[in-house]
N, C-alpha and C positions, 0 to 999 in steps of 0.2 A: 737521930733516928735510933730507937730503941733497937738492939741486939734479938731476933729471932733465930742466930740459926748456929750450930754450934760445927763449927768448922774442922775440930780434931774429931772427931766422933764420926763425920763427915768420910773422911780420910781413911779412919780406921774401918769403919761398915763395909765403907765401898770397895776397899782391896779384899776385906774377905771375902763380899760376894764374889766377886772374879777368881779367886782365888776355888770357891768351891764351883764354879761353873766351868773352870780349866778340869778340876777334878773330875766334874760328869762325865767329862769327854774319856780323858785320862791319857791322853796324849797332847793335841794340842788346840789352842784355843784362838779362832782369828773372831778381833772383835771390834766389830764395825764402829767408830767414835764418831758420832754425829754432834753437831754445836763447834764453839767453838774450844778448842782444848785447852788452850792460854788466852789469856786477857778476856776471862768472860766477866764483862761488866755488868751484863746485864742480871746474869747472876746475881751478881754483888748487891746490883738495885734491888731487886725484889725480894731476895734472900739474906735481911741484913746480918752481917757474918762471916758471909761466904765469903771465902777471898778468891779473886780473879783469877790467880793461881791453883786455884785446891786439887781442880783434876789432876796438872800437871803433880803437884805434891801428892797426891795418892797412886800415881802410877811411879813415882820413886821409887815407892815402898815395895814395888812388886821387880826393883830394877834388875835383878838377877836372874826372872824369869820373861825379861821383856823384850822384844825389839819392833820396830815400828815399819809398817808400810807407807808410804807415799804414792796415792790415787790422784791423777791429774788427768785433764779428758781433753786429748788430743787436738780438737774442736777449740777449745780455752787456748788453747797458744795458740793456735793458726787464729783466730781472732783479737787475740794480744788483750783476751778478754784481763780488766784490774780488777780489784778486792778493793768498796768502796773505801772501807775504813782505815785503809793502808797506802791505796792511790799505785801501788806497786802489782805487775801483770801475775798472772796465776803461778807460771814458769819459774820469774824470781819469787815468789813465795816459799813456790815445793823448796828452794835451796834456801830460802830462809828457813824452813822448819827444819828442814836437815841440819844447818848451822846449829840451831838452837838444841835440837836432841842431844847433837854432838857435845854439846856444852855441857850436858846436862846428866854426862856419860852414861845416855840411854843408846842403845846402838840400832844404827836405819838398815835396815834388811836391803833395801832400792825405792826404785820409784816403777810405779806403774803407769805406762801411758793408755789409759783407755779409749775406746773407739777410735783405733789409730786406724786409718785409710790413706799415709803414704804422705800425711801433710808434709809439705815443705819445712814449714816451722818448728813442726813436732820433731821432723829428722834431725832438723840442727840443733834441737834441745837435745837429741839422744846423743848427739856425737859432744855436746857441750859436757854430758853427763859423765861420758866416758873418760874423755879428759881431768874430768875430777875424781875418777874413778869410782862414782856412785853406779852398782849394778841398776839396770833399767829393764825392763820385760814392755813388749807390747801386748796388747790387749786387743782383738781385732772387735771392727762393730760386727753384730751375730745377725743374722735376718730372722726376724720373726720372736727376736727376745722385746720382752721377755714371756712370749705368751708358747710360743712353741717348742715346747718342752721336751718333744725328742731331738729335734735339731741340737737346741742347746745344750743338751746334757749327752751330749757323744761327741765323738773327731771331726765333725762339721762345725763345731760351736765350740766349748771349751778347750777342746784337744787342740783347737787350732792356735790355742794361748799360748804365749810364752809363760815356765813356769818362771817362778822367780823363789831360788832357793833360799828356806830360812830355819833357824836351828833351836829357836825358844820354843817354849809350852806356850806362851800367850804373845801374838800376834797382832799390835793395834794398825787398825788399816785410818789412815786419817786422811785428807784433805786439803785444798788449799781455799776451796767455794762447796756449795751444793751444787749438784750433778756431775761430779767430777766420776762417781760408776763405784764407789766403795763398795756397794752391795754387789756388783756384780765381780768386783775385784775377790770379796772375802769367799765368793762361792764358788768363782773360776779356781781358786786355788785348792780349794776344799776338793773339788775336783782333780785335779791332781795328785794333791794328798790321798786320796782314795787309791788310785791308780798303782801310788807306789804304795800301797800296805800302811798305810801313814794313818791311825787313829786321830781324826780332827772334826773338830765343831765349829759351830757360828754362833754370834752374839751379838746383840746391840746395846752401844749404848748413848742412850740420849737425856741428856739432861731436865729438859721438857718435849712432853707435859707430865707432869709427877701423876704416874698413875695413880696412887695410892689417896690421891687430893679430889676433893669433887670436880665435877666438870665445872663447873659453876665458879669455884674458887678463885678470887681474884690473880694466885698467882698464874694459875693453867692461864685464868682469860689474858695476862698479860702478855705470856707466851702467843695467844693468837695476835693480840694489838703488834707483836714485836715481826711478827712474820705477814701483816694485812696485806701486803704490796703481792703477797703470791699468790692471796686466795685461798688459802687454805685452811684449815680448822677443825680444832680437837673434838671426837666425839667417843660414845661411851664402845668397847671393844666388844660387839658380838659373842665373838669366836670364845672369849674371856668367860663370859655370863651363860653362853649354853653349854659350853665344857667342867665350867665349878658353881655355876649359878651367884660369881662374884660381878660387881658393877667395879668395873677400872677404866680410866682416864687413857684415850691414847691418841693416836695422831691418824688423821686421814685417810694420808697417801700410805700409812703403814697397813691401817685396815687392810685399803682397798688388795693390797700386793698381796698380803701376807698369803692370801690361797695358792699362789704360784710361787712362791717362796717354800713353804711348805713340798708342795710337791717337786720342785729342785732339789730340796733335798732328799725327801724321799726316795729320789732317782739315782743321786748320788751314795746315800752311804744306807739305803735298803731300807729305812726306814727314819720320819721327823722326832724328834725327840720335844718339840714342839705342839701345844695344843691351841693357841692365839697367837695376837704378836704381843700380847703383855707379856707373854712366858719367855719371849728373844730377850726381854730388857734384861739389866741389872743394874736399873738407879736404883739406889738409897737416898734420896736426897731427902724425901717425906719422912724419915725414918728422924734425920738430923733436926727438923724443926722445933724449937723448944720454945718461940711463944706464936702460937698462929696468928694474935692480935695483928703484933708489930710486923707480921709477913703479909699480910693483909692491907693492911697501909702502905708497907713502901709500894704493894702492885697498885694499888688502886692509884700513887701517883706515877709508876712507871706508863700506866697507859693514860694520865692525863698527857704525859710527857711524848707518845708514841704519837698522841693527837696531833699536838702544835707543830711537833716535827714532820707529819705530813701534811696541815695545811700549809707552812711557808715552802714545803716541795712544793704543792699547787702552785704558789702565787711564784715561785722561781721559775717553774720549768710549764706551768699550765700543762700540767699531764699528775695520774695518780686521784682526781675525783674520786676511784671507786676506792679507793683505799679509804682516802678519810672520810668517807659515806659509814665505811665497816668500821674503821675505828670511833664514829660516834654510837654504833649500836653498840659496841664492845663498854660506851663510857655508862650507855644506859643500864647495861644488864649489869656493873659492876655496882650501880647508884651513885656513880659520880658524875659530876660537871666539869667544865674548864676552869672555873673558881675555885677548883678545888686546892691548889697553892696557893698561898698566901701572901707571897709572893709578886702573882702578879695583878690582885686589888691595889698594892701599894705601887706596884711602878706604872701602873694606868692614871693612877690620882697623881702621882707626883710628874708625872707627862703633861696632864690635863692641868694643873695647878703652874706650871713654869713655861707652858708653849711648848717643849722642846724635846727630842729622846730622853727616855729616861729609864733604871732600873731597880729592879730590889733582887737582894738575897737573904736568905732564912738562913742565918745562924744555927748552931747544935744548940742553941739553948731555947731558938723558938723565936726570937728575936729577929726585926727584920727591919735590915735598913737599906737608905735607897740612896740613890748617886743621880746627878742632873747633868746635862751638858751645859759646858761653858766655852768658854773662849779658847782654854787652851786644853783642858781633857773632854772626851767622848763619854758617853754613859757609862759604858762598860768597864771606862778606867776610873773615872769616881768613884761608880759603884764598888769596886775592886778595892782601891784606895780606903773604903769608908768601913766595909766589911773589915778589912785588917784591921783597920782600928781599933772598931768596936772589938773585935777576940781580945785585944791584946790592951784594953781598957786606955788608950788611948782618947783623947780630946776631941771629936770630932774635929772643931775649929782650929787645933795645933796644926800647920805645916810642916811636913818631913819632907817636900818638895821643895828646896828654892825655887821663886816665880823665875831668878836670872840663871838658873837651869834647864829650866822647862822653854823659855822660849828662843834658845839658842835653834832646839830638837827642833821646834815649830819652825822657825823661819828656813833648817837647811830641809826640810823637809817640800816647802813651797817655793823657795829660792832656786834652790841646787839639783834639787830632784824633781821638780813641774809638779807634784803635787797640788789639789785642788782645797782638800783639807788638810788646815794644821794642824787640828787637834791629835793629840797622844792616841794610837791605837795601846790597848793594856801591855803588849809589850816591851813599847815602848818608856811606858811608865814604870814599867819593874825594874826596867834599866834605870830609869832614872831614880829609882828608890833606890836601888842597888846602889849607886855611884855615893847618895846623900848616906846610907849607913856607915861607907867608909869611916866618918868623920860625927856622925850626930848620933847617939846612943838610941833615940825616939825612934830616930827611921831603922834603927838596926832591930830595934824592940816590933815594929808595926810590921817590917820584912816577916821576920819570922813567922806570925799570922796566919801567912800562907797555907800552910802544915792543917792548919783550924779548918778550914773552911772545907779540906777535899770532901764529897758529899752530900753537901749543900746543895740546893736549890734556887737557880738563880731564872731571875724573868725579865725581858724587855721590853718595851713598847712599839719598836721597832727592828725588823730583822738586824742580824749583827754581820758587819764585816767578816771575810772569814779569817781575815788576821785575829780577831778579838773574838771570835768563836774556839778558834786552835788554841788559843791561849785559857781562856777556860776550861777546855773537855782536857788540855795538860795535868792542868792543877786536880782535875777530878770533880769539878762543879759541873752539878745537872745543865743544862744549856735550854731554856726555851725560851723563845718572842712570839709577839702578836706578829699575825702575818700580813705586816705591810709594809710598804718601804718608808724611810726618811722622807725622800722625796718623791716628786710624783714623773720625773725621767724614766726613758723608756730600758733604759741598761744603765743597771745595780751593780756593783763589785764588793 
């Protein structure tokens, strides 16, 4: 994939913007961080360039004026609600991102428990907190927020907040899911900030939708493909175009708030300094784009990708219809198909040509080879297997496996362990690559490979185990199958 997006430039834009919006204020700046702040992949995919880290690296840069809030909503632990991507509940999260800051020697102001009404759960994560000595503020649920704006903005609503004391110019309020109450976290403080003489503002920032991009623009529509499950979607901002007679890109649910948002603050600090909700933002991301071609491409596969991956939800879980209903209008209005990968014409023909699962992956060089099932590997580890090769100009037909290797793994696998299939799941096969490099310069040559391929686009013919799915999204290969099982049983694993 060709390089769109210039990652230092990225870095630099975006701390000054923040840097001159703490200025506006002139005291302090709480800024609401929407998306994900580390490990944005998805970034990564449609913005080739971007690194999954960049936010985190641009708020480095502002370390000396930083420290972070932690918004978690009270509701989320007493439900033990998890973070699909991580499989870990909301609760361990917040102290993951707190580990991580810590590391990172950005310093955590606390955590904020939103709509706390007395949970069980919530209390024992505060007494948890204590013990670690992370300050924690509750947040009570408000009646009538957010629409009843005198309530909220006096000693029945905010006043009733715990404050949670903090001592930088810029303020990032983050997360551990959405609705965890960040907005209502950065504005309940703001309110107290006010109270004590304290000069402070608000600010959003979200990664997408790049207002400055058309609406239309495959990266924005990929942002909707990425969020379909919620129903949501980006439209052009009112408030934006009757204020400066500009057309800018935004998001829905911000439209819709923004008039009560506005007038929250207005109540608060006497007057918004806000004329839209384009004017809350402070992406640069649009600013960073140096070839629109190549960003344009990787969206337009990021939402063929958002496709597949909601119809094998369908065929797993039979729930989600309406989602990939909306991610096929998203494929049409972009002018793409499901053939749009190349990828996966070759592992449907080489499925259809061998009887059997089978797979392809698209090399960086355009190149795309496929893997079959056999006796002793699975598609996913041939294909795996055959991809390293080819990077590393490797033989196809050469062996870096010994076969009297490979079927020791199969036999304790159906012997010793009751396993139904022997064949290699891919990690299994890494192991076994791993063990042959010891000794064989070829397998030490094809290991390395690995390194090649992160980016790649790989496709199946059938859903993948989730052992040989983990092992993929690891390495950093795109993951999509056709949605149907191997076989025709009624419970898949």
């Amino acid at each position: 994939m060709e390089t769109g997006f210039d990652n230092d430039a990225y870095v630099r834009l975006q701390a000054e913007r923040i840097r001159d919006r703490i200025g506006q204020f002139g005291g302090r700046l709480y800024l609401e961080f929407g998306g994900k702040l580390i490990d944005d992949y998805h970034a990564s995919r449609v913005l080739p360039g971007f690194e999954p880290d960049a936010k985190l690296q641009m708020l480095t840069t502002l370390r000396d004026q930083l420290e972070v809030v932690i918004a978690i909503n009270a509701q989320d632990i007493e439900k033990s609600k998890v973070r699909g991507d991580l499989g870990i509940t909301y609760d361990e999260d917040a102290l993951r991102l707190a580990d991580f800051f810590r590391s990172q020697q950005v310093p955590v102001a606390g955590v904020v428990l939103t709509r706390y009404a007395g949970q069980p759960a919530a209390d024992a994560f505060r007494r948890r907190l204590a013990t670690l000595g992370i300050p924690c503020a509750l947040h009570l649920t408000i009646e009538g927020y957010p629409h009843d704006i005198d309530r909220i903005v006096s000693d029945e609503g905010f006043g009733k907040n715990e404050y949670l004391p903090c001592s930088k110019p810029l303020v990032v309020v983050t997360a551990p899911g959405p609705g965890s109450g960040k907005l209502a976290t950065c504005l309940s403080q703001l309110y107290h900030e006010h109270r004590r003489g304290v000069s402070a503002g608000y600010a959003k920032y979200e990664t997408f939708p790049v207002w400055d991009l058309p609406l239309t623009h495959p990266v924005n529509v990929a942002y909707e493909a990425a969020t379909a499950d919620l129903g949501d979607s980006n439209i052009i901002d009112p408030f934006h175009l009757e204020a400066y007679g500009k057309t800018c890109t935004n998001y829905n649910r911000d439209v819709e708030v923004f008039p009560v948002v506005r007038a929250l603050m207005e109540r608060i600090a006497g007057e918004s300094p806000y004329m839209s909700p384009t004017d809350m933002g402070v992406n640069m991301v649009g600013s960073a784009i140096t070839d629109d071609g190549a960003c344009r491409e990787a969206s337009c596969r990021e939402i063929v990708r958002r496709y597949f991956q909601a119809a094998c939800h369908v065929k797993r879980t039979g729930d989600g219809q309406d989602a990939q209903a909306r991610l096929e209008l998203l494929m049409k209005q972009a002018g793409v198909d499901a053939d749009l990968l190349p990828a996966r014409s070759a592992a449907l023909l080489k499925a259809e040509t061998t009887g059997a699962p089978a797979g392809a992956l698209e090399l960086p060089d355009g190149t795309v080879v496929t893997g079959r099932t056999s006796d002793l590997l699975g598609a996913a580890s041939s294909t795996l297997l055959n991809a390293c090769k080819a990077v590393t100009g490797v033989d196809p037909d050469t062996p870096v496996i010994a076969e009297d290797a490979l079927e020791p793994i199969c036999r304790l696998k159906t012997r010793f362990l009751h396993g139904h299939n022997p064949r290699l799941h891919s990690d299994e096969t890494l192991i076994a690559l791993s063990q042959s490099s010891a000794t064989d310069e070829v397998a030490a040559a094809v290991l390395e490979g690995l390194a090649s391929l992160k980016g790649c686009d790989a496709f199946f013919s059938v859903i993948l185990s989730e052992a040989d799915e983990s092992v993929y999204r690891k390495l950093g290969i795109n993951v999509c199958c056709e949605p149907r099982y191997e076989g025709l049983g009624y419970y898949h694993r």
